[in-house]
PDBQT receptor file of N, H, CA, C and O in Angstrom, charges set to zero:
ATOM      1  N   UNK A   1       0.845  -1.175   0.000  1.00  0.00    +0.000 N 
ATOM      2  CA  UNK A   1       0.000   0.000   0.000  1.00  0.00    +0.000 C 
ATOM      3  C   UNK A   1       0.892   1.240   0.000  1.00  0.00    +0.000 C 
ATOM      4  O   UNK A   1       2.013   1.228   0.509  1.00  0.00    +0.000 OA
ATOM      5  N   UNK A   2       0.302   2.416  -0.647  1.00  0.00    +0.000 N 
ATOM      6  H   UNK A   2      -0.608   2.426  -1.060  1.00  0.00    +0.000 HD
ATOM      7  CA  UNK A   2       1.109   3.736  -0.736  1.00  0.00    +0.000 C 
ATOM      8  C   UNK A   2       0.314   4.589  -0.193  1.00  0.00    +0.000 C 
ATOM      9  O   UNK A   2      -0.906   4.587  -0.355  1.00  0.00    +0.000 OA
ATOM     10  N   UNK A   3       1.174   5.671   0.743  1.00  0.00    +0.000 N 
ATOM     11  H   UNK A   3       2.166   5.673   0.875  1.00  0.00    +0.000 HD
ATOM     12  CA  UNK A   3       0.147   6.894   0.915  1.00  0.00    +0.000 C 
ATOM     13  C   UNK A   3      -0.328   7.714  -0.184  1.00  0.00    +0.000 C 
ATOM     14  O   UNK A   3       0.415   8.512  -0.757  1.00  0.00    +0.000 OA
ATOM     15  N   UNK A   4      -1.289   7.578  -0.430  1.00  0.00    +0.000 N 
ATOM     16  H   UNK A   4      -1.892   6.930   0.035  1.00  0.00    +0.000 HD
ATOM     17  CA  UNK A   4      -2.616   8.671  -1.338  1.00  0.00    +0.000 C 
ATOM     18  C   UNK A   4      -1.730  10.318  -1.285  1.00  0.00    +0.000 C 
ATOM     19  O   UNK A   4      -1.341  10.969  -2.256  1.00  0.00    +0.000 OA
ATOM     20  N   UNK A   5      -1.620  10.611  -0.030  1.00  0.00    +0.000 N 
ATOM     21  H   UNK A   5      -1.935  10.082   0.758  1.00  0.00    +0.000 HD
ATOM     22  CA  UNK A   5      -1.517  11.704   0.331  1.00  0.00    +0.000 C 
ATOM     23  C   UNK A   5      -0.552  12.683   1.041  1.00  0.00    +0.000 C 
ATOM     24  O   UNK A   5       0.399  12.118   1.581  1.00  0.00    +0.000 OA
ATOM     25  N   UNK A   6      -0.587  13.866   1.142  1.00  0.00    +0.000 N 
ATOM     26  H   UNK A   6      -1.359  14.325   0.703  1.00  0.00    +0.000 HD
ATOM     27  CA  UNK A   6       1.057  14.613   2.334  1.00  0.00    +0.000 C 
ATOM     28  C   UNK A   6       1.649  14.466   1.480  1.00  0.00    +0.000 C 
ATOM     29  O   UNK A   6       1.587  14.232   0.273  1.00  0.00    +0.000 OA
ATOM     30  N   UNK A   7       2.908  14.790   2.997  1.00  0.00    +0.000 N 
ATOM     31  H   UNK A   7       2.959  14.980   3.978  1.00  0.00    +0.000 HD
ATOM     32  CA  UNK A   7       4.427  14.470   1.938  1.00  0.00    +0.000 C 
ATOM     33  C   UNK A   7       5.283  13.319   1.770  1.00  0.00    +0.000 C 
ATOM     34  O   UNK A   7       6.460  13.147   1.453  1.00  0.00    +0.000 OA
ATOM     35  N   UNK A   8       4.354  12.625   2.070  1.00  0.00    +0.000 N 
ATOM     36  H   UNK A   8       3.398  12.765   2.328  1.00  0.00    +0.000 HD
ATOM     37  CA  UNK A   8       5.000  10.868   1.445  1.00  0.00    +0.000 C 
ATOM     38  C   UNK A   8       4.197  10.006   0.470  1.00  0.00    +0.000 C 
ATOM     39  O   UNK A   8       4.319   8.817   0.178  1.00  0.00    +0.000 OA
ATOM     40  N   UNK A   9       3.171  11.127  -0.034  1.00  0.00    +0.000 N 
ATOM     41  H   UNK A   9       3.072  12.093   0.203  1.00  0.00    +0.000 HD
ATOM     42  CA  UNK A   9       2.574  10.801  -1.270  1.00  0.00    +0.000 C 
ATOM     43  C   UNK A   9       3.353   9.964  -2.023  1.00  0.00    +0.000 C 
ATOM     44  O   UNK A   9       4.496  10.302  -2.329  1.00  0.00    +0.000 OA
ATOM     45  N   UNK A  10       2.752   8.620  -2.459  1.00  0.00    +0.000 N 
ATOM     46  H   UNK A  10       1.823   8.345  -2.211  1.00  0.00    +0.000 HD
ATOM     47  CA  UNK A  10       3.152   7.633  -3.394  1.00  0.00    +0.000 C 
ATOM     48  C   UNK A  10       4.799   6.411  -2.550  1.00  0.00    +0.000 C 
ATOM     49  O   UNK A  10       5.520   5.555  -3.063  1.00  0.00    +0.000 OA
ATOM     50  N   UNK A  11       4.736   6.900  -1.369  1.00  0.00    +0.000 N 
ATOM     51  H   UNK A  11       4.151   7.596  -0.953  1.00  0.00    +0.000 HD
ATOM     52  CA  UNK A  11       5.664   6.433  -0.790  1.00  0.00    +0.000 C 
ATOM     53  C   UNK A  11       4.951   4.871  -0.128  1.00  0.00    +0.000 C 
ATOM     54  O   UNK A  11       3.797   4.903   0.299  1.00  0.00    +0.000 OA
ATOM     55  N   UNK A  12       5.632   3.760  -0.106  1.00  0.00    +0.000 N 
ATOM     56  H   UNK A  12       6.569   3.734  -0.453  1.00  0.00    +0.000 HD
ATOM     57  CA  UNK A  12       5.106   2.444   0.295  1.00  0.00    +0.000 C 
ATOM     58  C   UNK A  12       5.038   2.662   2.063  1.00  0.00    +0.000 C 
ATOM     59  O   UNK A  12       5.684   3.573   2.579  1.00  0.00    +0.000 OA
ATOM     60  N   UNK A  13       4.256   1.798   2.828  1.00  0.00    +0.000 N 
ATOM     61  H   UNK A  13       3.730   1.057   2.408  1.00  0.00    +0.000 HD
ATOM     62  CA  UNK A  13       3.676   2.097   3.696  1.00  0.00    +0.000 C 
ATOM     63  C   UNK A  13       5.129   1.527   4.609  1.00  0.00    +0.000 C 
ATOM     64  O   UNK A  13       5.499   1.977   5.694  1.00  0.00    +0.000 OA
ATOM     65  N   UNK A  14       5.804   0.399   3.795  1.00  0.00    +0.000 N 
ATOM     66  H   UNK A  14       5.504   0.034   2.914  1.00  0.00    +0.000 HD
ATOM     67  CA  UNK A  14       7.123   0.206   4.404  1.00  0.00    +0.000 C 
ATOM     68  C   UNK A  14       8.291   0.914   4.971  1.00  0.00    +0.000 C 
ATOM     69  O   UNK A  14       8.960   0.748   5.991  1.00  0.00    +0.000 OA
ATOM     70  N   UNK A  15       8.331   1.921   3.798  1.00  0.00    +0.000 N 
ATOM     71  H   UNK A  15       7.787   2.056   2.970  1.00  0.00    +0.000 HD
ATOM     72  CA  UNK A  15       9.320   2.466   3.334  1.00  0.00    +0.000 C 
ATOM     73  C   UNK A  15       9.313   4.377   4.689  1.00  0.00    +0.000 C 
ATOM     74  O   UNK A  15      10.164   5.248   4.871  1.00  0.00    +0.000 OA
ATOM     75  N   UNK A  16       8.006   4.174   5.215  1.00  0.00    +0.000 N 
ATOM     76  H   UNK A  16       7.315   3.467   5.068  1.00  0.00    +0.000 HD
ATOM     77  CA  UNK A  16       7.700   5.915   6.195  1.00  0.00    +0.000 C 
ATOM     78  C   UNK A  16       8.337   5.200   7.476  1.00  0.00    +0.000 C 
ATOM     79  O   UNK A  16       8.384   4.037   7.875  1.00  0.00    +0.000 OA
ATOM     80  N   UNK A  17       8.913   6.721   8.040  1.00  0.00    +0.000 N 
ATOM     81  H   UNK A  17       8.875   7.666   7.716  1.00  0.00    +0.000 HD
ATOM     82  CA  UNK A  17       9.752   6.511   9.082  1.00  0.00    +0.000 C 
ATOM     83  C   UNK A  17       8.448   6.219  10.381  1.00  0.00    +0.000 C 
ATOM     84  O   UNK A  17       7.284   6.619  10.405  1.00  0.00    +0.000 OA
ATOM     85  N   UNK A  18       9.136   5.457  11.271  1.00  0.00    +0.000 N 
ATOM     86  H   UNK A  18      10.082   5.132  11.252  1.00  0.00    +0.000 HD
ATOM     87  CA  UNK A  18       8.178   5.055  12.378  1.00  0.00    +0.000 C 
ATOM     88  C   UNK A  18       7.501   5.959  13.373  1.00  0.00    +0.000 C 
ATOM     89  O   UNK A  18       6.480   5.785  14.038  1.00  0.00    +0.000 OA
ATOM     90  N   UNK A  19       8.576   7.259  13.279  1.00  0.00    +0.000 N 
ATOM     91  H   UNK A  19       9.405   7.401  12.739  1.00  0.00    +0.000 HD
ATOM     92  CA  UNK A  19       7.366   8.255  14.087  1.00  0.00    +0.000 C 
ATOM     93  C   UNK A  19       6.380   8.500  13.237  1.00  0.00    +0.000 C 
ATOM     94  O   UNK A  19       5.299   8.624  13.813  1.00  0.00    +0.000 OA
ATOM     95  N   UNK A  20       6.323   8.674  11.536  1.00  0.00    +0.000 N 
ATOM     96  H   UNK A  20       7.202   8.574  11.069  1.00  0.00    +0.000 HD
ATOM     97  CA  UNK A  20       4.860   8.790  11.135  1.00  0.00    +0.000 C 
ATOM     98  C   UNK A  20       4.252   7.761  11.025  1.00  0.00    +0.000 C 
ATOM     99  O   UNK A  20       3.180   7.814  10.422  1.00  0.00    +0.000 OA
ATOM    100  N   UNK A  21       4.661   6.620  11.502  1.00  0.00    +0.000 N 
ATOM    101  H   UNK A  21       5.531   6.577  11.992  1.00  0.00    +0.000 HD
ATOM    102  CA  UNK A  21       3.856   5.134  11.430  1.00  0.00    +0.000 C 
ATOM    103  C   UNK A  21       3.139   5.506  13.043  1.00  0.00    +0.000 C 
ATOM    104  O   UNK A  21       2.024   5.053  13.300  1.00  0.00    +0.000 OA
ATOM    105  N   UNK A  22       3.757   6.208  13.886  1.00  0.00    +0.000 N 
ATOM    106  H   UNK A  22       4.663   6.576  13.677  1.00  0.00    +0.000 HD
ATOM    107  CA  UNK A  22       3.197   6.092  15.028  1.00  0.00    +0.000 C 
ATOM    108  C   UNK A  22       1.851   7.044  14.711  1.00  0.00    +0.000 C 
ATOM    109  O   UNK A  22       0.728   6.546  14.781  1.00  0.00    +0.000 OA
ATOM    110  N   UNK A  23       2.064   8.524  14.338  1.00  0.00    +0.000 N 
ATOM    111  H   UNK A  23       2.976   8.929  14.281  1.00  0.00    +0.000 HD
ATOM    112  CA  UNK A  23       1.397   9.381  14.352  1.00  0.00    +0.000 C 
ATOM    113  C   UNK A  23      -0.190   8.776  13.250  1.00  0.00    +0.000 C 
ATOM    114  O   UNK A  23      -1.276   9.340  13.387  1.00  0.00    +0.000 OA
ATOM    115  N   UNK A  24      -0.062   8.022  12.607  1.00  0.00    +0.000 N 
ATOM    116  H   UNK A  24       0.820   7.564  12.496  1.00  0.00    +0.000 HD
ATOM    117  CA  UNK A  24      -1.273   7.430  11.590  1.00  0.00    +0.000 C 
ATOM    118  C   UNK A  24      -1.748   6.455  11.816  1.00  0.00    +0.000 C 
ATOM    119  O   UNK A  24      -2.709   6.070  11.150  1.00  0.00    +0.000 OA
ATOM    120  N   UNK A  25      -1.194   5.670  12.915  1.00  0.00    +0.000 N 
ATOM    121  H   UNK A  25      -0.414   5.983  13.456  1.00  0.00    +0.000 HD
ATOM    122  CA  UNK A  25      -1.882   4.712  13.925  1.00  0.00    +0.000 C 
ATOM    123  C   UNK A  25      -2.726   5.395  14.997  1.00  0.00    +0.000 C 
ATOM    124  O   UNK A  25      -3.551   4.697  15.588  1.00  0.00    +0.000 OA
ATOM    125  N   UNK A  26      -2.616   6.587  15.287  1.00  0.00    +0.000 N 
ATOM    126  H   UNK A  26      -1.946   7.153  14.807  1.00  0.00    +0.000 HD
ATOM    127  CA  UNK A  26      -3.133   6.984  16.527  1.00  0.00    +0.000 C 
ATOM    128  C   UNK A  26      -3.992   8.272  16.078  1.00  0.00    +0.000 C 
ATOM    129  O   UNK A  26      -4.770   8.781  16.886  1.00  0.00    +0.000 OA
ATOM    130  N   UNK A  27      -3.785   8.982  14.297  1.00  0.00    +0.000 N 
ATOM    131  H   UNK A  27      -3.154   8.569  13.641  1.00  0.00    +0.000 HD
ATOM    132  CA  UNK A  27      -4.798   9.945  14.444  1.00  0.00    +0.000 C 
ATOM    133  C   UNK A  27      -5.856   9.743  13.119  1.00  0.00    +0.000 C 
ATOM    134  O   UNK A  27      -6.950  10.281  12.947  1.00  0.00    +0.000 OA
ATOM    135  N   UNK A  28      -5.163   8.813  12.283  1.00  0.00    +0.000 N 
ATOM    136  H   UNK A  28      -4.274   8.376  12.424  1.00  0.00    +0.000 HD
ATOM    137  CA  UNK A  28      -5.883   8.821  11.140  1.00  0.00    +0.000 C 
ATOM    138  C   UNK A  28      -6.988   8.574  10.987  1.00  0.00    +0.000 C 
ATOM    139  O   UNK A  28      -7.333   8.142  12.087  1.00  0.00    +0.000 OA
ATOM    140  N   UNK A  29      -7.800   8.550  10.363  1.00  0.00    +0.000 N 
ATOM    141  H   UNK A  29      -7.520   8.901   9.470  1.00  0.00    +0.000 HD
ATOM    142  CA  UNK A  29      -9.465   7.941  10.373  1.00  0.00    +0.000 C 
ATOM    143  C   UNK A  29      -9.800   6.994   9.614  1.00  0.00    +0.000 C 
ATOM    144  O   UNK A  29     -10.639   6.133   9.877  1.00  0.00    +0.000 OA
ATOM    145  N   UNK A  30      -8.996   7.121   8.367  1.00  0.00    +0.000 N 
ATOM    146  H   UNK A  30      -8.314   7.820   8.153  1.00  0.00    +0.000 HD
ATOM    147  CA  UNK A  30      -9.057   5.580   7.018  1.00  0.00    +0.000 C 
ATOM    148  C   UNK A  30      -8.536   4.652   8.461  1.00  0.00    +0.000 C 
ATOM    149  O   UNK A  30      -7.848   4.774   9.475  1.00  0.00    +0.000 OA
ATOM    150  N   UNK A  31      -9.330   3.747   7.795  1.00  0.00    +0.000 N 
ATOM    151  H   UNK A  31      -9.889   3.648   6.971  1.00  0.00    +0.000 HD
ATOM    152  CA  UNK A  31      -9.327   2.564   8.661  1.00  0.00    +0.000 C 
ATOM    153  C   UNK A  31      -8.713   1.502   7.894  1.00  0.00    +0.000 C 
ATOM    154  O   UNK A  31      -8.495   0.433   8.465  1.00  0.00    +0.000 OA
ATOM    155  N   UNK A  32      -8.375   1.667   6.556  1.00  0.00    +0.000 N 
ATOM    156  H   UNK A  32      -8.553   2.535   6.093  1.00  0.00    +0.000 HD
ATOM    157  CA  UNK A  32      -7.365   0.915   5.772  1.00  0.00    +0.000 C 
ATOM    158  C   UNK A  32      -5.824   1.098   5.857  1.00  0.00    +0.000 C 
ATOM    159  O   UNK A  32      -4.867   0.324   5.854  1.00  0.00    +0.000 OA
ATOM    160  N   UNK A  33      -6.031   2.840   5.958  1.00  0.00    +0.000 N 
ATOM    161  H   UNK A  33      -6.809   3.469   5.961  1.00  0.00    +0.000 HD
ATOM    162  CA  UNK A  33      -4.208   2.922   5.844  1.00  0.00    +0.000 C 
ATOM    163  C   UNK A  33      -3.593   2.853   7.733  1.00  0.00    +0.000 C 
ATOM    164  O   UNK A  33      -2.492   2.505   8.160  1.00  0.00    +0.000 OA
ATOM    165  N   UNK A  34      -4.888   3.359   8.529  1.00  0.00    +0.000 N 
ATOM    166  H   UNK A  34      -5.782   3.641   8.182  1.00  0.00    +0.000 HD
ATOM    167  CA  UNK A  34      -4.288   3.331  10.423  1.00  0.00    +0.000 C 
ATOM    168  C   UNK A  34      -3.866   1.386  10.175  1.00  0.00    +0.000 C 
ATOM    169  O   UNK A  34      -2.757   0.927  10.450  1.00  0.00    +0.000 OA
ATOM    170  N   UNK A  35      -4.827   0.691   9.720  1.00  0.00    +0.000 N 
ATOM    171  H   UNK A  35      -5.727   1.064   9.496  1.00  0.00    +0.000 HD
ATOM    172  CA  UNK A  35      -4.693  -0.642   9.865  1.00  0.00    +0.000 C 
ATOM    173  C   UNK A  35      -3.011  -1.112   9.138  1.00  0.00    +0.000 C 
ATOM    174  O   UNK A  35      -2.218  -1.991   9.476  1.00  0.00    +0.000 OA
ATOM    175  N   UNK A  36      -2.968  -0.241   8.204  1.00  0.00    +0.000 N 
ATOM    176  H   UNK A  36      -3.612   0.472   7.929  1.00  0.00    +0.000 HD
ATOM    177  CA  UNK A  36      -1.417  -0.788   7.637  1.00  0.00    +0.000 C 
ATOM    178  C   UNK A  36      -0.351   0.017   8.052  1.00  0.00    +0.000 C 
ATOM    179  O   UNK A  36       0.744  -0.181   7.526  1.00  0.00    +0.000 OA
ATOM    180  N   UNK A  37      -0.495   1.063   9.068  1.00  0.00    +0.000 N 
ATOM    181  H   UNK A  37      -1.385   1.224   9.495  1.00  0.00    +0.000 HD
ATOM    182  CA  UNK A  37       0.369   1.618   9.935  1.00  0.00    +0.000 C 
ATOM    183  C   UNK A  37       0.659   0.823  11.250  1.00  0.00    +0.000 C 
ATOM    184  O   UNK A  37       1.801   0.835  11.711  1.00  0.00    +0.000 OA
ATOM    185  N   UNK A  38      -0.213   0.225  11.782  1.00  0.00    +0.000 N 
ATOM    186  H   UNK A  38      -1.140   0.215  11.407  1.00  0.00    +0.000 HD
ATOM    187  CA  UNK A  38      -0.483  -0.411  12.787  1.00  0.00    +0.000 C 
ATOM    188  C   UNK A  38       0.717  -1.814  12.844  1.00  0.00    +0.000 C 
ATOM    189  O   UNK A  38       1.568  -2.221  13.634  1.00  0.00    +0.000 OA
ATOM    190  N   UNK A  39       0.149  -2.227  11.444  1.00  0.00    +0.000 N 
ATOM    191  H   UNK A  39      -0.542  -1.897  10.802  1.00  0.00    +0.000 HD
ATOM    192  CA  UNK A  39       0.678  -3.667  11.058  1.00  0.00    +0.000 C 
ATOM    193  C   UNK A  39       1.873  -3.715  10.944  1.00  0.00    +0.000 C 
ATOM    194  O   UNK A  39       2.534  -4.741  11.101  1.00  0.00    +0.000 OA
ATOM    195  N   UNK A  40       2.459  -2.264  10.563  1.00  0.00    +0.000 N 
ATOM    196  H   UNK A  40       1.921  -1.431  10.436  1.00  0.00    +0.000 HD
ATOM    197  CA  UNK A  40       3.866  -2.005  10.100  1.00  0.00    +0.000 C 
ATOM    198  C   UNK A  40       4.436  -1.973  11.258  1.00  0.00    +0.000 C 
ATOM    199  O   UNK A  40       5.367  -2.655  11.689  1.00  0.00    +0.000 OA
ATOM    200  N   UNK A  41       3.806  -1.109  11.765  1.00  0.00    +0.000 N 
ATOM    201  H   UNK A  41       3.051  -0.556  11.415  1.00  0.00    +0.000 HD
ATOM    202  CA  UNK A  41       4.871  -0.329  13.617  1.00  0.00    +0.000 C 
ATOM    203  C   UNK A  41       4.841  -1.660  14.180  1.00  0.00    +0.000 C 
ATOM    204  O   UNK A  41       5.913  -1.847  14.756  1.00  0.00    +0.000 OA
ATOM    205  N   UNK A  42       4.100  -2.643  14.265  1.00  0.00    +0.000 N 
ATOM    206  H   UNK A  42       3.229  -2.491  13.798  1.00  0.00    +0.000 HD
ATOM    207  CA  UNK A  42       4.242  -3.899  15.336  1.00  0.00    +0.000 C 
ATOM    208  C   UNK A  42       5.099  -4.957  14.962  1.00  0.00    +0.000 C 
ATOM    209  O   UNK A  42       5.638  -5.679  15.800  1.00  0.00    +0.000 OA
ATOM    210  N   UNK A  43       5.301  -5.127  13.325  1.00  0.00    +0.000 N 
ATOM    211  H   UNK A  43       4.863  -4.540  12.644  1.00  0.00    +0.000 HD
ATOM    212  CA  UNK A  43       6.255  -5.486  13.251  1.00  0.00    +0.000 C 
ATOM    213  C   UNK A  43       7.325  -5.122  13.028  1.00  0.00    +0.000 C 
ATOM    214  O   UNK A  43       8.169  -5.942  12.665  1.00  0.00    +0.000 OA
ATOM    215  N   UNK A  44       7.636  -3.784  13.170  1.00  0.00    +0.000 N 
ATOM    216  H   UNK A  44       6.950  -3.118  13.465  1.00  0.00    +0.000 HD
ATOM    217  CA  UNK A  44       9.279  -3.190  13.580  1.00  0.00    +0.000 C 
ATOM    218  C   UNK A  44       9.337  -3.160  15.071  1.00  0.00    +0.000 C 
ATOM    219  O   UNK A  44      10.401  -2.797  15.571  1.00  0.00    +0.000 OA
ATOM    220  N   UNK A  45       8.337  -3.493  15.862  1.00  0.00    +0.000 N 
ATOM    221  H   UNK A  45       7.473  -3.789  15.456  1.00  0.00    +0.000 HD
ATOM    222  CA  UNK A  45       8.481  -3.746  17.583  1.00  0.00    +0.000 C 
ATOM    223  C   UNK A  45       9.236  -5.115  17.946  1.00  0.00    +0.000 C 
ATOM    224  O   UNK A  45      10.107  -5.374  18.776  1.00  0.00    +0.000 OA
ATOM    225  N   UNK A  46       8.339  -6.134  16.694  1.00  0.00    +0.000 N 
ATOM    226  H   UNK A  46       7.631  -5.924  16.020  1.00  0.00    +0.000 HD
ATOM    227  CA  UNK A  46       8.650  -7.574  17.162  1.00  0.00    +0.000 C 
ATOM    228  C   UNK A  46      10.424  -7.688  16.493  1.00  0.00    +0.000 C 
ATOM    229  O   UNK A  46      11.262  -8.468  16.947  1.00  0.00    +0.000 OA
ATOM    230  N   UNK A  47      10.641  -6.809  15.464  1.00  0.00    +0.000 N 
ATOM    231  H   UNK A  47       9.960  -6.176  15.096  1.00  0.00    +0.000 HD
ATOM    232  CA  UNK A  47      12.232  -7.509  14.719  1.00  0.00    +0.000 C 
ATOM    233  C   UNK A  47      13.192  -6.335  15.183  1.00  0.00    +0.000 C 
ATOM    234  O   UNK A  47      14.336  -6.240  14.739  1.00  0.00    +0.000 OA
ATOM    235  N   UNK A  48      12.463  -5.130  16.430  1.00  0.00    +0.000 N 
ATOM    236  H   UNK A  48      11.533  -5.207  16.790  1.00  0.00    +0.000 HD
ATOM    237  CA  UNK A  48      13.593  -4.216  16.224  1.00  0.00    +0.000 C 
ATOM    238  C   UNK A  48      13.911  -3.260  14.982  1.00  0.00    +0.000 C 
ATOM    239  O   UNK A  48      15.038  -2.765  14.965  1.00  0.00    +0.000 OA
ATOM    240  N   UNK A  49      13.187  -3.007  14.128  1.00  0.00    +0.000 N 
ATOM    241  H   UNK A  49      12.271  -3.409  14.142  1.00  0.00    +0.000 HD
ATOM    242  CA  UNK A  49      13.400  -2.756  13.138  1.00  0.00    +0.000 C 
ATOM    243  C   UNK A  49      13.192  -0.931  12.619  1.00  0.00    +0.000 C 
ATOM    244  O   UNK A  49      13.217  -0.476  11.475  1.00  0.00    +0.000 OA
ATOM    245  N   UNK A  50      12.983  -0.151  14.015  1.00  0.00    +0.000 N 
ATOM    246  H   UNK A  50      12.963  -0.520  14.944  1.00  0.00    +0.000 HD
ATOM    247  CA  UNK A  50      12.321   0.868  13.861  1.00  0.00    +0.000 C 
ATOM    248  C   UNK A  50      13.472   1.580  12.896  1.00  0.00    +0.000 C 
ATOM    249  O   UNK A  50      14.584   1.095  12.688  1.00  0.00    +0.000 OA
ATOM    250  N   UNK A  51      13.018   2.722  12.397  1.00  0.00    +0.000 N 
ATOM    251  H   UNK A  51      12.115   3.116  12.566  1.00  0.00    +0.000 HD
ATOM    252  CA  UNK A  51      13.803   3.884  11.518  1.00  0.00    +0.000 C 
ATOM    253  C   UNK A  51      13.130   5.330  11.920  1.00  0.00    +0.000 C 
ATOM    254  O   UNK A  51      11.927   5.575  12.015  1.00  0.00    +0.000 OA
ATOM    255  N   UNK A  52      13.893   5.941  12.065  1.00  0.00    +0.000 N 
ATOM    256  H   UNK A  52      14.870   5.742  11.987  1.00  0.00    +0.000 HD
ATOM    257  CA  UNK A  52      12.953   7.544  12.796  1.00  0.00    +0.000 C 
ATOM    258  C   UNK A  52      13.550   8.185  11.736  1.00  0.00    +0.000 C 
ATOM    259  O   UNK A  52      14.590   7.979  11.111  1.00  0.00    +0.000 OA
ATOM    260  N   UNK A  53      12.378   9.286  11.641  1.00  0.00    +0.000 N 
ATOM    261  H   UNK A  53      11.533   9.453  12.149  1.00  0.00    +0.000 HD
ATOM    262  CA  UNK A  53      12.457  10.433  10.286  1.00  0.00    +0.000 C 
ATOM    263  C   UNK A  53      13.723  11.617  11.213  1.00  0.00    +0.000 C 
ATOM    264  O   UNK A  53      13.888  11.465  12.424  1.00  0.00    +0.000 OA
ATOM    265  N   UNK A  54      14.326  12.475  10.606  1.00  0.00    +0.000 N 
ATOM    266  H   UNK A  54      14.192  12.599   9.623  1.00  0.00    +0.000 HD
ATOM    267  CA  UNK A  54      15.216  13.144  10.793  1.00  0.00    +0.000 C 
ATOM    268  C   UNK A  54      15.010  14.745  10.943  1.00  0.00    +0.000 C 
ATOM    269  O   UNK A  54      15.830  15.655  11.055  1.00  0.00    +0.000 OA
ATOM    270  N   UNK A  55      13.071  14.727  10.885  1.00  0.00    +0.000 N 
ATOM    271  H   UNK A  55      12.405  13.988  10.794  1.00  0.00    +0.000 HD
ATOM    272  CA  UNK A  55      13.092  16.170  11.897  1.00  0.00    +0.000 C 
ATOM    273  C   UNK A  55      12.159  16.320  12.941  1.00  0.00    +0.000 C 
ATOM    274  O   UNK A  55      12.177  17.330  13.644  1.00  0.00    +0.000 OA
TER     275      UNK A  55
């Protein structure tokens, strides 16, 4: 899945740093893309795998 929208328009849901995986788990309202934020952040919890954006 890609974000539709912002500034990671067309960016894979993999590929966004984990503070905006946090922030679209907790404010978004699509219940498709919070669900593939969700899915993402838990499994960079379970492998360690987080990446943080740089501002």
């Amino acid at each position: 899945m890609r974000m539709p929208f912002g500034k990671h328009r067309g960016e894979k849901i993999e590929d966004l740093p984990s503070d905006y995986l946090r922030w679209m788990k907790n404010e978004m309202d699509d219940e498709e893309l919070k669900e593939a934020a969700e899915e993402e952040y838990s499994q960079r919890e379970d492998e360690g795998t987080h990446f943080w954006s740089n501002e």
